[in-house]
C-alpha positions in Angstrom: 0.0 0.0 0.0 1.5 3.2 -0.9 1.9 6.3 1.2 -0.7 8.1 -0.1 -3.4 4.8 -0.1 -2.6 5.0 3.8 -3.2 9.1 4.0 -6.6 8.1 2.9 -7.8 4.9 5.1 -5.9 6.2 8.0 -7.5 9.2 7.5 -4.5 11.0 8.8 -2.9 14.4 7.5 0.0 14.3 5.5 2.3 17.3 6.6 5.5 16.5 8.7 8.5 17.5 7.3 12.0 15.9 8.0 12.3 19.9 10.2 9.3 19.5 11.6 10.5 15.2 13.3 13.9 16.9 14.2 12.2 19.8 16.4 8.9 17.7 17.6 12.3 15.4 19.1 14.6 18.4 20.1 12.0 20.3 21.7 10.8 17.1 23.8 14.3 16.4 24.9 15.6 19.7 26.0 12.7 21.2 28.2 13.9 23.3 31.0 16.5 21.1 32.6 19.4 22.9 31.3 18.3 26.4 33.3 16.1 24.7 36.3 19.1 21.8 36.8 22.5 22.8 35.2 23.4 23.7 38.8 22.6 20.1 40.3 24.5 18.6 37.4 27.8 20.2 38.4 27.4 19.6 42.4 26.8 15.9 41.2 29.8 15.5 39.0 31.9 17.6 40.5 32.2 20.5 38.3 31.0 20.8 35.0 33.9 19.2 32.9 32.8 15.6 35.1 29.1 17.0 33.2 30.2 17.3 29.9 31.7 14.3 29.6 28.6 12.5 31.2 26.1 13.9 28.8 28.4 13.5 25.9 29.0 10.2 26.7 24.7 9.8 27.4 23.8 10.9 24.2 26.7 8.9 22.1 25.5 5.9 24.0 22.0 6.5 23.1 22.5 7.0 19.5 22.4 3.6 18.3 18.8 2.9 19.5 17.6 6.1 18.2 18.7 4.5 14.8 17.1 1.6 15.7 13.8 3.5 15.7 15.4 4.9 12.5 15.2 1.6 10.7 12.0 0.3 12.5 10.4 3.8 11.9 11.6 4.4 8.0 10.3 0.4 7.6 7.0 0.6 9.0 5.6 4.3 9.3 2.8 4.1 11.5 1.8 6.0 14.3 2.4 4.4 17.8 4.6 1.6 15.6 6.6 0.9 18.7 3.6 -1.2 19.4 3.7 -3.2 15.6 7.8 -3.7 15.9 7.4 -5.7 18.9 4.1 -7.4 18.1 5.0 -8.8 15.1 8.3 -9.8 16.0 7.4 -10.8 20.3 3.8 -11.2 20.4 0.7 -9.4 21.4 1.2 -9.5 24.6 4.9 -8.5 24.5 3.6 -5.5 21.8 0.8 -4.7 24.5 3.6 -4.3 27.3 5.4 -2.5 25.4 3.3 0.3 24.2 1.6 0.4 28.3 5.3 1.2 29.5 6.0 3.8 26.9 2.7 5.6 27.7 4.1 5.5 31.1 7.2 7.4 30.3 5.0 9.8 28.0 1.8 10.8 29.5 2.9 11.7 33.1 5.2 14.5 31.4 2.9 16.4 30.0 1.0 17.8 33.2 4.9 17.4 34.8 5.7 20.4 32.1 2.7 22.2 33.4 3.9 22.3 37.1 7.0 23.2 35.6 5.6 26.5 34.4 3.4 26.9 37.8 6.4 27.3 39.7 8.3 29.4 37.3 5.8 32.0 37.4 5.2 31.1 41.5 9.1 31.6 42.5 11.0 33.7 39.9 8.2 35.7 37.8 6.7 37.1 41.4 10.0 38.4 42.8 9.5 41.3 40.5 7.2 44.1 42.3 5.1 44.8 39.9 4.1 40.9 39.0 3.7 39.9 42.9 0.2 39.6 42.7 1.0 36.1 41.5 1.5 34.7 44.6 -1.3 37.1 46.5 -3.8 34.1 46.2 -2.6 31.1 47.9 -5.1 27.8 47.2 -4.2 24.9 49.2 -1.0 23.0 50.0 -0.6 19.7 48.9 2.2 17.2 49.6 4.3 20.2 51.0 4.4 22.2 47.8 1.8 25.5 47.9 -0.4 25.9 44.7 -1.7 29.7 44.2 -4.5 30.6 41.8 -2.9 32.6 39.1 0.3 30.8 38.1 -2.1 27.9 38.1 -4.5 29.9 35.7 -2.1 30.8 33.3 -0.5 27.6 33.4 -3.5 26.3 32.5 -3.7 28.4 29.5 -0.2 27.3 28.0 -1.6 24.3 28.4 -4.5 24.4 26.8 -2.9 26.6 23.8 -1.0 22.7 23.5 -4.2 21.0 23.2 -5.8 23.2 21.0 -2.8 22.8 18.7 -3.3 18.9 18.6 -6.3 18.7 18.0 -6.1 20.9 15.2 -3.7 17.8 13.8 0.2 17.2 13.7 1.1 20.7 11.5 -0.1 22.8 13.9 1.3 21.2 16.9 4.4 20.9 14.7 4.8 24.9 14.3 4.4 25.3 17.9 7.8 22.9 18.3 9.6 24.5 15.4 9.4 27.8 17.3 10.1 26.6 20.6 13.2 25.1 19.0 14.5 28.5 17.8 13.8 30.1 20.9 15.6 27.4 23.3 18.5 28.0 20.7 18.0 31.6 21.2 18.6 30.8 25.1 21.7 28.5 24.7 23.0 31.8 22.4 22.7 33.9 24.8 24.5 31.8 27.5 27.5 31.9 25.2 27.7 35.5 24.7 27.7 36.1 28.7 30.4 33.9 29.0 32.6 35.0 26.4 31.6 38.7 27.5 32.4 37.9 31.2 33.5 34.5 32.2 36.9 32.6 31.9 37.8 29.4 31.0 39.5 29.1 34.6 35.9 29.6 36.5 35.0 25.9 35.4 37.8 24.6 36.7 39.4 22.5 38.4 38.2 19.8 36.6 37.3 17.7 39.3 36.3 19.2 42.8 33.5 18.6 45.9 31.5 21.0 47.2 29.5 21.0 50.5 27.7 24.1 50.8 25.4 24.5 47.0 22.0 25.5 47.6 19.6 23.3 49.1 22.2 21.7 51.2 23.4 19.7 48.6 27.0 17.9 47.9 28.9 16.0 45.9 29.1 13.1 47.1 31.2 11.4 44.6 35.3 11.4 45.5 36.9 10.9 41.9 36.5 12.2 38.5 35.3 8.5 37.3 32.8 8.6 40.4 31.8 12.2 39.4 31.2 11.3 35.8 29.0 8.4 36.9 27.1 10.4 39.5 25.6 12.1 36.8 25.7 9.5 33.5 23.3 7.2 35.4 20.6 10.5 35.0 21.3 11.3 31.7 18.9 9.2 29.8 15.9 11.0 31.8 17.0 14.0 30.1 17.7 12.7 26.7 14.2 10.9 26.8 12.2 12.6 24.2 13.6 11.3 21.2 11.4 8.7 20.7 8.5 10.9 19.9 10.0 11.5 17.0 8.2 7.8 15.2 5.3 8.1 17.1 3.8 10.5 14.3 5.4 9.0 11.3 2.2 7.9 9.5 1.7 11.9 9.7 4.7 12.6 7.2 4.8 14.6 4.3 4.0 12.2 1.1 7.1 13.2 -0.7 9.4 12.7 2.7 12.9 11.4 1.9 12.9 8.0 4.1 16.0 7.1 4.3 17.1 10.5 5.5 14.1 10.5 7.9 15.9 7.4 9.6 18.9 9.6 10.8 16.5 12.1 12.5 16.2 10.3 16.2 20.0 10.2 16.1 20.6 13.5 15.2 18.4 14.7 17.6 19.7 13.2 20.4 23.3 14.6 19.0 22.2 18.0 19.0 20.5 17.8 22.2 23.7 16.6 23.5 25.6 19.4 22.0 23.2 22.2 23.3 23.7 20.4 26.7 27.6 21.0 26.6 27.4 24.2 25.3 24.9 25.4 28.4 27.3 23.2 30.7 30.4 25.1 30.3 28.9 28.7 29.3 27.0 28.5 32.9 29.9 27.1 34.6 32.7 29.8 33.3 30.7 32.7 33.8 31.5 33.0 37.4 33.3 30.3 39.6 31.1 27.3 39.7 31.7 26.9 43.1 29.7 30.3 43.9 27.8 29.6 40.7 25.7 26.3 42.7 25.3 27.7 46.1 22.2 30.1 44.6 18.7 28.6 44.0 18.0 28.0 40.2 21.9 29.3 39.7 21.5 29.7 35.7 18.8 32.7 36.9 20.4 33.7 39.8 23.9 34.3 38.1 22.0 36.1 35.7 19.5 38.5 37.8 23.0 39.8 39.2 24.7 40.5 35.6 22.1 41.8 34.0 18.0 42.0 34.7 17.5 42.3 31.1 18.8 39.3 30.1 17.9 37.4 33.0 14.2 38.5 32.1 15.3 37.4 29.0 16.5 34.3 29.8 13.3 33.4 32.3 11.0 33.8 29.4 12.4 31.4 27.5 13.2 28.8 30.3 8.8 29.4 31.0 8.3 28.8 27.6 11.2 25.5 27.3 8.0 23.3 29.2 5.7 24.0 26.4 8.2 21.7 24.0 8.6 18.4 25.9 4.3 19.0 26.8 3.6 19.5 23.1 5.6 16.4 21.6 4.7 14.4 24.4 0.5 14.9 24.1 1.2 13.7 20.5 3.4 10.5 21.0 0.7 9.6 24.1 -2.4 10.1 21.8 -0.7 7.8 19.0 0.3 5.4 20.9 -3.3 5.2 22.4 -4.7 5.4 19.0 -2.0 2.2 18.0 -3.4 0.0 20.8 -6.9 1.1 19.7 -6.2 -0.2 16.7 -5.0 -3.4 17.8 -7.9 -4.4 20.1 -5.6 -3.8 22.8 -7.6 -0.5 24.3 -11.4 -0.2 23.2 -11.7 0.3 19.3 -13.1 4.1 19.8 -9.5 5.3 20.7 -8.9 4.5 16.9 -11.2 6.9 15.5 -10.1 9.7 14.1 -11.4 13.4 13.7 -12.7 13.7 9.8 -10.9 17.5 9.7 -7.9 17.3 11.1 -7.0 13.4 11.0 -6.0 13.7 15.1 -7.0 10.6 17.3 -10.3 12.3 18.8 -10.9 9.9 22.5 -7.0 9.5 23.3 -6.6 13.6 22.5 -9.6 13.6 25.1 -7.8 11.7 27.4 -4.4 13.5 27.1 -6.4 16.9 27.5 -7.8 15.5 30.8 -4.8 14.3 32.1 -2.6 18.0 30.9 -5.6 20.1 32.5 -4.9 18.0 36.0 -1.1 19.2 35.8 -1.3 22.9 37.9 -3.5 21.8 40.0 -1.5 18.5 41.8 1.4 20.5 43.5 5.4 20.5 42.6 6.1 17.7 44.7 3.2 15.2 43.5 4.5 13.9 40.4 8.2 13.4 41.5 8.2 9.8 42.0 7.3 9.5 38.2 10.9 11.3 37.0 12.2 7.6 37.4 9.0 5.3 37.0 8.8 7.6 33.2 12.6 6.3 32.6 12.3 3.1 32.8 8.8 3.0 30.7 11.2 5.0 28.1 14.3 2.9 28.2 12.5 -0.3 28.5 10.2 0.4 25.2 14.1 1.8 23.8 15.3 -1.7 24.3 12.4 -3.9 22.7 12.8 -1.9 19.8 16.5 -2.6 19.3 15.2 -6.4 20.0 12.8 -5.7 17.4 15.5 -4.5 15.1 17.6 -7.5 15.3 15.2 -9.8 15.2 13.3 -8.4 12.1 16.6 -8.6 10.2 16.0 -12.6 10.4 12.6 -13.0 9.9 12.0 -10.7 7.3 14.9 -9.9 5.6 13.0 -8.9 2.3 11.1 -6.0 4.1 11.8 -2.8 2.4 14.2 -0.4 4.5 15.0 2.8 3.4 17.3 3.2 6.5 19.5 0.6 8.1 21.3 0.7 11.3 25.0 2.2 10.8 27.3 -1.4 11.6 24.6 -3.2 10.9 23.7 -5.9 13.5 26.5 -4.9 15.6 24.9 -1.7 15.6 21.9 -3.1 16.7 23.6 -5.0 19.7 25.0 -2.2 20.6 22.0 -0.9 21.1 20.3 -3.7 22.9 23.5 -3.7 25.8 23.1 0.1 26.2 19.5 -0.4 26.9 19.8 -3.5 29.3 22.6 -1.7 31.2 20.3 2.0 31.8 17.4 -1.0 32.7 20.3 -2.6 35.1 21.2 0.4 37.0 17.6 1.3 37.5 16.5 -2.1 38.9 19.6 -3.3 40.5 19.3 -3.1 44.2 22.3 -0.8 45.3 22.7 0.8 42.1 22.4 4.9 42.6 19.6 5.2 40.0 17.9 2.2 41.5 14.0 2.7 41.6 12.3 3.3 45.4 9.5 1.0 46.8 7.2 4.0 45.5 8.1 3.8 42.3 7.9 0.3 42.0 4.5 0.5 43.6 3.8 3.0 40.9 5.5 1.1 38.1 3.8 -2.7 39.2 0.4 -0.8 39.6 0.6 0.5 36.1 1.3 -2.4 34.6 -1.6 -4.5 36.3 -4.1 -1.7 35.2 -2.7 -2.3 31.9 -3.0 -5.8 31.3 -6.7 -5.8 33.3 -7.3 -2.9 30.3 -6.1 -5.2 28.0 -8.0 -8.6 29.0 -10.9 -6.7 29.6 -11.6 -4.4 26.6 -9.1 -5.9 24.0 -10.0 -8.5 21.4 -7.0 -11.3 21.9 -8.3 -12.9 18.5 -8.5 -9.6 16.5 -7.3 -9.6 13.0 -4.5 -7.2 12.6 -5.5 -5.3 9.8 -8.8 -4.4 11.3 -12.3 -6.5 11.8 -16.0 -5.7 12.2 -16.5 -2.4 14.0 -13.3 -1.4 14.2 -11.3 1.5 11.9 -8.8 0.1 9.2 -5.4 -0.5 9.9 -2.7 1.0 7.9 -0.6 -1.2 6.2 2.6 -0.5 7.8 5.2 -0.9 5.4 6.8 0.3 2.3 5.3 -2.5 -0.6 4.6 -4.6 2.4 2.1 -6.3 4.0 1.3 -8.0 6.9 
């Protein structure tokens, strides 16, 4: 079936350009981490060289899954195809796993991003006299954190703006991450010029060093440079996540995309998002002595509010708008992978159907609204046990795809792919061990990234819900390619079929 045949039974818009998958990926990995968290980084690592290298080598050790999804993606262009790889190479109960833990490291982030901005606007926008009505109106407290009314109100507008761009359809959500994108670069440029204008190469040094005394009482507790650079690679995939939104929305590309290119995309996205990390790293870290630099809350603002207040107004407005990215890519990846398992009989058959105008998945865009809406109101302390439960959905989805990968080569060798893995099935190893060992550390007891009994509660929970979802309202004997009462499945490759 050709790409155009699907645009018209999948009833989905044809308008993602090869731009448009870079920045719906860049946007969803960078967020705000690199302003709210640079600080933390350092203390962790023990300066920001110990950093550097950490994220550089996070992002190079990442890369060969994100061409994994490359290959799979490029192969079979479908939305939510994470859930197709592994069910037609593992099973439908492997496929239904699968897609369950990836909503899990999704769909939490998107009212996450949302608190994000609350608290922006709560502790950095009402410092300034003439904005500190803000905080006038307190609501409640909840789990220690306060929650006042009109950070919460305009949080909830930014997050509504994101809904109403999705379910307009993929291109408008799309704009909305191409101009996020230019405006986080805008941000990195401007850390740059303030350290070339006023910092030194010596302020980020030495290269390895402990502090004691950084803001929130926190130290490094690492006592070597290897230990330092550990400290902080063990975190890194949380905040390279993002990536694999970019195939989520493939069976939205343009009909004239360049596949093959298109299978590069996840990869360079995590690259650049490793760059951008670097650059933020040191220019932070050298424009005053780092040891100061961490001992103020939110340093990246801090440092800045002393410099100069019009570019740390600057800089805040683009670290409030840096939520809006990872919230926009994320509602999209969510509602197409609830619109794949839809599709499959794995969810009820009316997350399948699709609005006639725009070609956006109508009840899992109701769901995803729902969920977004929730965000201001829970508190910033509510969702924190789901940083780590929302890695492992991620990196565990990451690592049945490059099992996927591998195994596809073998049982169906003849399947068109415009991309292949760089190395080939080494490549695709590689990827596999990469994943087991992120999985490793965060289930090994011991292990500094090692998941609490809350987040095991959490993660267990989840996936009991799932597979009662599944037993339930799924259809174990359902064709794939679509039965009575349910919306056609697109074929899923190039020439094809199941």
């Amino acid at each position: 079936m050709s790409d155009k045949d699907v645009a018209v039974s999948g009833g989905m818009k044809k308008e993602l350009t090869l731009f448009n998958f870079f920045t719906i990926g860049f946007g969803a990995i960078i967020g705000t981490g690199w302003v709210l968290l640079v600080g933390d980084w350092m203390v962790l690592g023990g300066g920001p060289a110990p950093a550097m290298i950490a994220f550089a080598i996070g992002a190079i050790f990442l890369v060969p899954i994100g061409m994994c999804f490359g290959e799979l993606t490029a192969a079979i262009p479908i939305s939510g195809g994470i859930i197709e790889y592994v069910e037609r190479t593992y099973g439908r109960k492997l496929g239904f796993l699968t897609g369950w833990m990836l909503l899990l490291g999704n769909a939490p982030l998107c009212p996450w991003e949302a608190i994000a901005i609350s608290k922006l606007l709560a502790d950095r926008f009402s410092q300034f006299e003439a904005l500190s009505w803000l905080t006038s109106v307190k609501l409640y407290t909840i789990m220690g954190a306060d929650v006042y009314l009109w950070p919460t109100v305009i949080s909830l507008g930014f997050a509504i703006l994101v809904i109403y761009l999705n379910f307009r359809g993929a291109g408008a959500a799309a704009k909305l991450s191409s101009f996020l994108t230019k405006a986080l670069l805008a941000g990195m440029v401007l850390a740059m010029v303030i350290s070339f204008m006023i910092g030194s190469p010596s302020n980020a040094g030495p290269v390895f060093s402990q502090v004691a005394d950084a803001a929130g009482g926190k130290s490094t507790e690492a006592t070597t440079l290897l230990g330092g650079i550990m400290a902080v690679l063990v975190m890194t995939p949380f905040f390279y996540a993002g990536f694999d939104t970019i195939p989520q929305q493939a069976e939205e590309a343009s009909e004239n995309l360049d596949w093959k290119k298109f299978g590069l995309i996840p990869a360079m996205a995590l690259l650049a998002s490793g760059a951008f990390y670097l650059v933020c790293i040191y220019a932070f870290g050298s424009i005053v002595d780092w040891h100061e630099f961490v001992k103020s809350s939110v340093p990246a603002l801090a440092v800045l509010q002393n410099i100069n207040i019009f570019f740390y107004i600057a800089m805040l407005i683009i670290a409030t708008l840096g939520p809006l990215g990872p919230m926009n890519a994320f509602f999209g990846a969510s509602s197409r992978l609830m619109l794949a398992l839809g599709r499959k009989k794995m969810l009820p058959v009316s997350f399948a159907e699709l609005d006639p105008k725009s070609g956006a998945p109508k009840k899992a865009n109701m769901v995803m609204a729902a969920l977004t809406l929730v965000g201001p109101f829970l508190g910033g302390n509510m969702l924190l046990p789901l940083t780590a439960v929302a890695s492992l959905g991620f990196i565990f989805a990451c690592t049945m795809a490059g099992f996927s990968c591998l195994r596809l080569r073998s049982t169906e060798p003849s399947l068109d792919r415009p991309y292949k893995v760089n190395g080939g099935k080494a490549g695709i190893v590689c990827a596999i061990v990469a994943g087991l060992i992120i999985i490793g550390l965060m289930v090994v007891p011991f292990s500094p990234a090692a998941l609490k009994p809350i987040e095991w509660i959490i993660t267990i929970a989840w996936i009991v819900i799932g597979f009662a979802i599944f037993f339930i309202f799924g259809k174990p004997g359902a064709e794939r390619d679509g039965d009575a009462g349910a919306p056609d499945m697109p074929s899923p490759s190039h020439g094809t079929t199941l």
